[in-house]
MIVO-549125 format. One record per residue: x, y, z of N, C-alpha, C, O in turn; residue in one letter. Coordinates in steps of 0.1 Angstrom, whole numbers, plus 5000, padded with zeros to 4 digits. Layout:
% residues N
XYZXYZXYZXYZa/...
This chain:
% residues 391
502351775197501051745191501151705176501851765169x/500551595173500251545158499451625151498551685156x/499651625142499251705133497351685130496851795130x/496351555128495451525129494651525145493451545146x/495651495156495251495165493651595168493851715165x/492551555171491351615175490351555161489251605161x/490551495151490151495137489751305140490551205140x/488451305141488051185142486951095132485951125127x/487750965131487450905118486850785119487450695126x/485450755113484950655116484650575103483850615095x/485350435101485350375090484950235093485150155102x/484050225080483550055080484350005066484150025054x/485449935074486549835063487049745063487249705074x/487449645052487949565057488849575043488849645033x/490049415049490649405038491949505040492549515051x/492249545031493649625027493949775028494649835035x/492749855013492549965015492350065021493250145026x/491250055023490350165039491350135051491650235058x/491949995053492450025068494150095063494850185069x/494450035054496050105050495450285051496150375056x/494850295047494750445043494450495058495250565064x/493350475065492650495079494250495093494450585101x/495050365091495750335096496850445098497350485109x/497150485087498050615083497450755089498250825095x/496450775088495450875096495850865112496150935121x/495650745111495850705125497550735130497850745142x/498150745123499950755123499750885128500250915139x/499050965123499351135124498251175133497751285134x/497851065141497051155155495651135153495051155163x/494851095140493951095141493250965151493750855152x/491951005158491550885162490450795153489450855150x/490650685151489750625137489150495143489850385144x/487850515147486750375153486350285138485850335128x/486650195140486550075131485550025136485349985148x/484650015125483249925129483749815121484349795111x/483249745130483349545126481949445129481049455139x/482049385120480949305125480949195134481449085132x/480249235145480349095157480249005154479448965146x/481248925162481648765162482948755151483748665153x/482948835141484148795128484948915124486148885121x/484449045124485449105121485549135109484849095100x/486849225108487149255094487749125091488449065100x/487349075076487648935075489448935069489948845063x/490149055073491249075069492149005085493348975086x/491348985094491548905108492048795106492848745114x/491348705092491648575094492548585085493248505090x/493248615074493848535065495148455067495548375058x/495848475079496748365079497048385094496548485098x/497648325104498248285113499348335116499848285125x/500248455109501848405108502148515120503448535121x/501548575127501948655136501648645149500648705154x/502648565157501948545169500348465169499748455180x/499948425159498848365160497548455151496448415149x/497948595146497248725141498048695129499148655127x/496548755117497148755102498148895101497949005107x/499248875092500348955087499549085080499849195083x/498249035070498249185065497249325073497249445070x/496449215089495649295094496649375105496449495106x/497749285113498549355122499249465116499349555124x/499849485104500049575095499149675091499649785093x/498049675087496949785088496449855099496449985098x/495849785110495549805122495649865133494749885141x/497049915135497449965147496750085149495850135142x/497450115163496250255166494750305167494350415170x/494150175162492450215160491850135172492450045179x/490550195174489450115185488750055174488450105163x/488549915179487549875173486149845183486049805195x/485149895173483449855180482849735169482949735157x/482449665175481549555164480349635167480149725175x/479449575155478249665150477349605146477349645134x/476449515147475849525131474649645129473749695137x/474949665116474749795110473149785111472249855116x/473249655103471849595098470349595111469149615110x/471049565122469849585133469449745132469849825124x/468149775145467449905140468549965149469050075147x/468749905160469550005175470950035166471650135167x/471149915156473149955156473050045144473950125141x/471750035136471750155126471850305133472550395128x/470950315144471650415154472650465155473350565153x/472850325162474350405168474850445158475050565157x/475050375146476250415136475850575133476750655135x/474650615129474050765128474950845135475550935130x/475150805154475150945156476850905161477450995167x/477350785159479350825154479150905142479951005142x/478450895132478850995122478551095121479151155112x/477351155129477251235129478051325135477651435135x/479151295140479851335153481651355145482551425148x/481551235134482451235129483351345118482551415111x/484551375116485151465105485451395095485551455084x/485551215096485851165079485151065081484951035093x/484550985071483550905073484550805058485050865048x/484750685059485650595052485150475053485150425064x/484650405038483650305038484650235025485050295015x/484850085028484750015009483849895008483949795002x/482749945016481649805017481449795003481949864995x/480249665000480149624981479349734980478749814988x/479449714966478649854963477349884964476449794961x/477050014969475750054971475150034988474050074994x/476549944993475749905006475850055017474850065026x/476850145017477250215022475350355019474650425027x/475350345007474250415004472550315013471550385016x/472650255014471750145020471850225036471150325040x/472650175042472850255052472850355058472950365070x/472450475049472450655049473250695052473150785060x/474850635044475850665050476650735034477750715029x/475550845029476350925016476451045018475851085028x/477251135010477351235014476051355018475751425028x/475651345004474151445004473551435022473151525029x/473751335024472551305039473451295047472951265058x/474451315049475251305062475351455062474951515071x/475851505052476151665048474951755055475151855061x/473751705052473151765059472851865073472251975074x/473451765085473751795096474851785105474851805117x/476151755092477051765093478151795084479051725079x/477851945081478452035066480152015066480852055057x/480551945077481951935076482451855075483651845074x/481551735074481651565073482651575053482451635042x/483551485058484451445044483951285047484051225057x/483251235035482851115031483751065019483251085008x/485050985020485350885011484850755011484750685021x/484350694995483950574993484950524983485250584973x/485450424988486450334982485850284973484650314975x/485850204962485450084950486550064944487650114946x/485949954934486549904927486849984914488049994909x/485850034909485750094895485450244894485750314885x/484750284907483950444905482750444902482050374895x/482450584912480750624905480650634891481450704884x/479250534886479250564875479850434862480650344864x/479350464851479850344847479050224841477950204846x/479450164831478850034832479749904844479249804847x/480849934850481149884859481049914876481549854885x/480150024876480350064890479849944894480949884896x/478949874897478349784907479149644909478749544916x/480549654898481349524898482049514913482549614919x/481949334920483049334926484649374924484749414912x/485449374929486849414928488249394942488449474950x/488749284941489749224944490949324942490649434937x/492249294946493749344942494049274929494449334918x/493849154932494449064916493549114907493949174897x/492549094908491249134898491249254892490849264881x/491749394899492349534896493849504891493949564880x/494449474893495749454889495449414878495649504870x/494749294871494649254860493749344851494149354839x/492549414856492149534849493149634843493149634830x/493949704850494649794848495849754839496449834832x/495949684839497149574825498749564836499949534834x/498249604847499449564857500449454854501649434854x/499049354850500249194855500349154836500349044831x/500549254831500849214813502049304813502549314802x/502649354823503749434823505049344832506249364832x/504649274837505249204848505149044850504048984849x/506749004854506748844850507648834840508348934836x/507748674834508648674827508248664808507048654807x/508748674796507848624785507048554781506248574771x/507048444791506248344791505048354800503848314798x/505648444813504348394823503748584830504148674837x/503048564825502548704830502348694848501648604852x/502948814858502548744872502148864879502548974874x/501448864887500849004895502049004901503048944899x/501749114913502549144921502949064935501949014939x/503749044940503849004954503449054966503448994977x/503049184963502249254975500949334968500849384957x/499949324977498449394974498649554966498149664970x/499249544958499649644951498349754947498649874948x/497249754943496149794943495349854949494549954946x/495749754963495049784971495649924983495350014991x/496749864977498149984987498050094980498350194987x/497650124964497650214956496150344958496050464959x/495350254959494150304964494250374979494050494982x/494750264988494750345001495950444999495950515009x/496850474989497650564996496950724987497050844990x/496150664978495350824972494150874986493950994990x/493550764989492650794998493550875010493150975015x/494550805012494950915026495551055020496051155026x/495451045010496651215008495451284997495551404993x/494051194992492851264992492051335007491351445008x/492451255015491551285028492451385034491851455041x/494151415034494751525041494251675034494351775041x/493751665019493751735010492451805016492451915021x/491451725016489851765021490051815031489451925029x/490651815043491251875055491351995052490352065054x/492352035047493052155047491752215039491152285047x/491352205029490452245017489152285031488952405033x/488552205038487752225052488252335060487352405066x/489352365062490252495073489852575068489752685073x/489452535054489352705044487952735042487652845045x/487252655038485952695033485052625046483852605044x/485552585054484552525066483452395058482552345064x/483752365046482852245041483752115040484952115039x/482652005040483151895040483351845024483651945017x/483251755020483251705007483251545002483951475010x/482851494993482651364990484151294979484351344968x/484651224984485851134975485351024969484850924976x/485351024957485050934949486450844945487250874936x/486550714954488250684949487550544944486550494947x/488650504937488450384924489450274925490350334918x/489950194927490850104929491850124912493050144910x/490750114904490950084890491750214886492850214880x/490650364891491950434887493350524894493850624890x/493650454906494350444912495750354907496850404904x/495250234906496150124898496550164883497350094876x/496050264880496050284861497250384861498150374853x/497150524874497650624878498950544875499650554864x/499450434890500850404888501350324874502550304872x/500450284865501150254852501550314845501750264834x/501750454846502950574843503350504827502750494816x/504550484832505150514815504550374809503950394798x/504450244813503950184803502750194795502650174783x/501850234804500850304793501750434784501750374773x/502250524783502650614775503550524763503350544751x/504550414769505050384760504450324750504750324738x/503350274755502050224740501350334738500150324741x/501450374737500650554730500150504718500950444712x/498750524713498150524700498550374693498950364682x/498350274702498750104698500250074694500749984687x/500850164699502650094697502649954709501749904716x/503949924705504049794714504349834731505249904735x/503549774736503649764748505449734752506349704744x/505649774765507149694769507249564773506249534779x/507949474772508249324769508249314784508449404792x/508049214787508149174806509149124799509349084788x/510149144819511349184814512149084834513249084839x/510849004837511348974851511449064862510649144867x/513249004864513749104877514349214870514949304877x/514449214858514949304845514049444846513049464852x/515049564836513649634836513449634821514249584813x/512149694816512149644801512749744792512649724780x/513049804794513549934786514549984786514950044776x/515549984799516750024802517949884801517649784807x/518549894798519949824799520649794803520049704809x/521749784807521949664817521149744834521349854839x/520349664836519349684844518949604853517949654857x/519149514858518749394868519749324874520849364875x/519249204877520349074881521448994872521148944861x/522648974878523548914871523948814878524448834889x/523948674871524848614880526348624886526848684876x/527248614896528248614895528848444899528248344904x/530448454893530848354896530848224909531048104907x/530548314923529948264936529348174938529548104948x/528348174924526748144927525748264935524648234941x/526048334935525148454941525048574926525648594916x/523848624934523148724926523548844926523648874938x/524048964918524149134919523449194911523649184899x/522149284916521349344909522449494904523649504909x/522249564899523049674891521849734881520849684876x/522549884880521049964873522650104869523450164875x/521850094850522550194849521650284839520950244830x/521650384843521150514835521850584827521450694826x/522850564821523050704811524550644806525150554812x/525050734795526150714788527550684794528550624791x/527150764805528450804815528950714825530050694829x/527350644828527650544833527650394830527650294838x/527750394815527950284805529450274803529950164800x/530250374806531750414799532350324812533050224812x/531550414825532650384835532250224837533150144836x/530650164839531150004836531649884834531849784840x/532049964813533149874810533949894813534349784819x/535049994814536250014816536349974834537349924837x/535449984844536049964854535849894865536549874875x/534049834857533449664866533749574851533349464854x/534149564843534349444830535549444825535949364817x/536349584831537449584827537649554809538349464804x/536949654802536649554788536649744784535649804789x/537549804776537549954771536849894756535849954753x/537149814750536849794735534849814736534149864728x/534349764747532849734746532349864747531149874745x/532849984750532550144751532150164735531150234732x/532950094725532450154717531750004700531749994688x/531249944709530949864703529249884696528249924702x/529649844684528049934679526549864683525449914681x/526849744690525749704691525249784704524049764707x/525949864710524949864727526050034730526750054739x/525850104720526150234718525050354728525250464731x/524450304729523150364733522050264739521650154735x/521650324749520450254756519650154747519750024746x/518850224741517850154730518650034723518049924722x/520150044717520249924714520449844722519949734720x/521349874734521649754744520349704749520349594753x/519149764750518149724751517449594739516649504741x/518249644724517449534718518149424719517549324717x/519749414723521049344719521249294734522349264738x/520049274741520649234757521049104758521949074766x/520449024750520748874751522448874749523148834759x/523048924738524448904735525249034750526349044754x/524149094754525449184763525449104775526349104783x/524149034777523748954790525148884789526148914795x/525048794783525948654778527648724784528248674793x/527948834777529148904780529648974793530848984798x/528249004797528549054814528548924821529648904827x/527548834821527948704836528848614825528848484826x/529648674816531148594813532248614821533048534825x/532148764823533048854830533048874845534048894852x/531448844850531448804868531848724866532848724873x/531748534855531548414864533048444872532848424884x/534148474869535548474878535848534884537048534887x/534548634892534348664901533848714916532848764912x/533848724922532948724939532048764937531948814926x/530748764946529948914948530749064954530449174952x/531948994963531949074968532949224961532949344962x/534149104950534649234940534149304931534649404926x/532649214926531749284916531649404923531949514920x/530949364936530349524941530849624943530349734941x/532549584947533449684952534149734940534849834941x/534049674926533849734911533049834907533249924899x/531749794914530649874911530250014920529450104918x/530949994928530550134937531950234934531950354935x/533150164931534550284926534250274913535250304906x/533150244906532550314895531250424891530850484881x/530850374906529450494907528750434900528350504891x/528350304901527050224895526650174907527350134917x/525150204905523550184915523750024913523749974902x/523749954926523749834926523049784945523149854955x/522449664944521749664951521849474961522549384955x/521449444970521849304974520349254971519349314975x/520149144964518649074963518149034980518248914985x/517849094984517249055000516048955003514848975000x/516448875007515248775013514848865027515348955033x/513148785028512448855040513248885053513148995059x/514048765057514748755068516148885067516748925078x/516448925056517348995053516849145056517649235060x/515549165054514949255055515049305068515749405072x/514149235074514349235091515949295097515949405103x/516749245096518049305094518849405091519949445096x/517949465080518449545073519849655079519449725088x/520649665077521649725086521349925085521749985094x/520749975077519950115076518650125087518550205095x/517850055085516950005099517650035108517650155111x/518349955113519049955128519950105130520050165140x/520350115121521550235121520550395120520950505122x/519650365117518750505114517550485128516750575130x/517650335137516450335147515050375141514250465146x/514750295129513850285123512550195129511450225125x/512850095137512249995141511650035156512550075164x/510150025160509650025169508749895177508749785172x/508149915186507149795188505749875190505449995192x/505149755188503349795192502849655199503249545196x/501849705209501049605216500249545205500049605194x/499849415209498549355198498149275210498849285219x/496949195212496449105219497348985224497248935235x/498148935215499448845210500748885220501548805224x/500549015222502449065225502749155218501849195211x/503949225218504449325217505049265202505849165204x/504849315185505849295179506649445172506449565174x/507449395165508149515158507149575146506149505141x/507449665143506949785137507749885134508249965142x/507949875118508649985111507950105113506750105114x/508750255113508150355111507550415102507850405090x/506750485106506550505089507050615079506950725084x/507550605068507950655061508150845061507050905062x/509450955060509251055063508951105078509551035086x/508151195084508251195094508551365095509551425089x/507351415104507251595101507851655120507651765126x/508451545123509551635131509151575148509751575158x/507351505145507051475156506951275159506351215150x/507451225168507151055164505751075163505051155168x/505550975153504150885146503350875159503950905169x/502050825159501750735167501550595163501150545152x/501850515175502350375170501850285183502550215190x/500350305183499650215198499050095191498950075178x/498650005199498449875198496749825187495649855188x/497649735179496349665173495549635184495949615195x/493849645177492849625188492349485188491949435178x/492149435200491449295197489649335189488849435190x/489549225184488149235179487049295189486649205197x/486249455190485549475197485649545207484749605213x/487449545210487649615226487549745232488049795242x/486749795220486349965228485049965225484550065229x/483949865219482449855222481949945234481150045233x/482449875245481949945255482250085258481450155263x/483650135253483650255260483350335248483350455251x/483250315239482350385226481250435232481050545236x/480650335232478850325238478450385249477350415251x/479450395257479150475266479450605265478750695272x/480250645257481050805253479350815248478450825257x/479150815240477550785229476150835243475450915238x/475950805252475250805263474950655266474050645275x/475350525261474450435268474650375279475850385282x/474150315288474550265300474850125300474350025293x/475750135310476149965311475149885311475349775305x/473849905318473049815314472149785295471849685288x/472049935293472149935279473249895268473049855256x/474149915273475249805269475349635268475849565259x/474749595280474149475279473149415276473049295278x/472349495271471449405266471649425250471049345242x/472249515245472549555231473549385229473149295222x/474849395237475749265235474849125242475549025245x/473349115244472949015242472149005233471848885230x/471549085227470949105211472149085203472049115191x/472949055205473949055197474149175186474449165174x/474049255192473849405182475749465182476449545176x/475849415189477549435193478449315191479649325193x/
């Protein structure tokens, strides 16, 4: 038995958040009905082709859920939506703002006649505010939160390469919503989540906010570098290939030189004695380290760097990924049905002793009917709702 199993979640989402977070619910048993809007969907359906003909970031969110199209907006699908939630244990909405309240889908009123209902509302900003009613994007939070002024190179400030924001948000919402759970076992009440994109994204800027404390200087984007630590990133080697390497501490500065640079004099050279200076002095230690790879391999750099107990890493392209030789060797990799075919599907992360569940993305719609009928309506009431187009 999964841990959520019997714990059912009914969410109007689209996009990234709500279903990353929902999706994960869905990993541990929960069952989670996705309302969509007929004919289109979560518009997270279309963004690209690259999967069998299905977008990359929805086949990735998706698995495991029924989807029902809806619209909300008619009088009958305002219904229905009532009495899934009324029926429901988590209610998970990131419609624009205020629409979810339009709906009678807040807590006060759901709570009513159903004291155990946990209501998360996703946004951009939070209740409250001179920004609550702002739209809110990933890049558009990322750039709120000073994300993409930390990241990139001196010249070019760059967001992230994955929906970082939005992954940040859904992963508070899901370990907000395991929290309300248990918090529910106990006091038999439901409760309202107030989650924020903005401060979700602020949460993970950790130390660079601290290291500007009271207007000190921010940390320098630093690339594939990091900004503060020392020899810390990519080096060319003589090959023409790349070796990322990461060192933390004194000890592992010693063994470095003396036994990837072969260089005892640079242990005690005053410029790069200590972190902070090799940090201000990188350009001259850069210059000195890919002097010392250009002559040679990746492959004796590395085998330098591991009989010295330095963290070093291979730059992996996507296709590398797929491969990954820990994947395969750990049977990390599974499949799931989609409308498309059967693709792969990593597990997910951790793992409390029981497999995940890991069932098939839903085509747009394909449990309408047996929703509706779970609900009481009849196949003929079913048909005339999907010729109102209410479905």
């Amino acid at each position: 038995m999964l841990p959520l199993e019997g714990i059912t979640v009914v969410s109007l989402e689209h996009a990234i958040a709500a279903p990353f977070a929902t999706r994960q619910l869905a990993d541990m048993g929960a069952r989670v009905i996705k309302v969509e809007r007929p004919g289109v969907g979560d518009f997270a359906r279309n963004y690209d082709t690259r999967v069998n003909g299905m977008a990359s970031h929805f086949v990735w969110t998706n698995r495991s859920k029924e989807s029902l199209t809806l619209d909300v907006k008619h009088a009958e699908g305002s219904v229905i939506l009532q009495k899934l939630v009324a029926g429901a244990d988590v209610v998970v909405q990131n419609l624009a703002p205020g629409a979810a309240a339009r709906l009678g889908l807040g807590y006060d009123e759901l709570s009513k006649t159903n004291p155990g209902v946990i209501v998360c509302n996703i946004s951009g900003y939070g209740k409250g505010g001179p920004d609550e009613k702002r739209k809110a994007y990933d890049l558009l939070v990322q750039s709120e939160s000073g994300f993409v002024t930390t990241t990139g190179t001196t010249e070019t400030p760059s967001k992230a390469g994955i929906s970082i924001a939005d992954i940040s948000a859904g992963m508070y919402t899901y370990t907000n919503i395991l929290a309300a759970i248990i918090q529910r076992g106990r006091t038999g009440k439901g409760c309202e989540i107030d989650l924020s994109m903005l401060d979700a994204m602020t949460e993970w800027m950790s130390y660079p906010l601290y290291y500007a404390y009271e207007g000190a200087e921010p940390p320098a984007r630093a690339g594939a570098s990091h900004a503060t630590i020392f020899p810390y990133g990519p080096f060319a080697v003589g090959d023409g290939r790349t070796v990322i390497l990461g060192l933390q501490n004194e000890r592992e500065w010693k063994a470095f030189c003396e036994t990837v640079l072969e260089s005892h004099d640079l242990t005690t050279d005053v410029r790069f004695v200590s972190n902070s200076l090799r940090a201000k002095n990188k350009s001259e230690l850069t210059k000195i380290i890919t002097a010392k790879f250009s002559d040679l391999t990746t492959e004796l750099v590395i085998e330098r760097l591991d009989h010295a107990g330095i963290a070093n890493a291979n730059l992996n392209e996507m296709s590398d990924v797929w491969k990954h030789v820990q994947f395969e060797a750990r049977n990390r990799w599974r499949e799931v049905d989609t409308p498309a075919g059967r693709i792969p599907a990593l597990l997910p992360p951790g793992g409390i002793g029981s497999e995940p569940r890991m069932d098939a993305v839903p085509d747009l719609g394909e449990h309408s009917h047996a929703i509706l009928a779970e609900i009481g309506y009849s196949e003929e009431g079913i048909g005339e709702l999907q010729n109102e187009k209410v479905i």
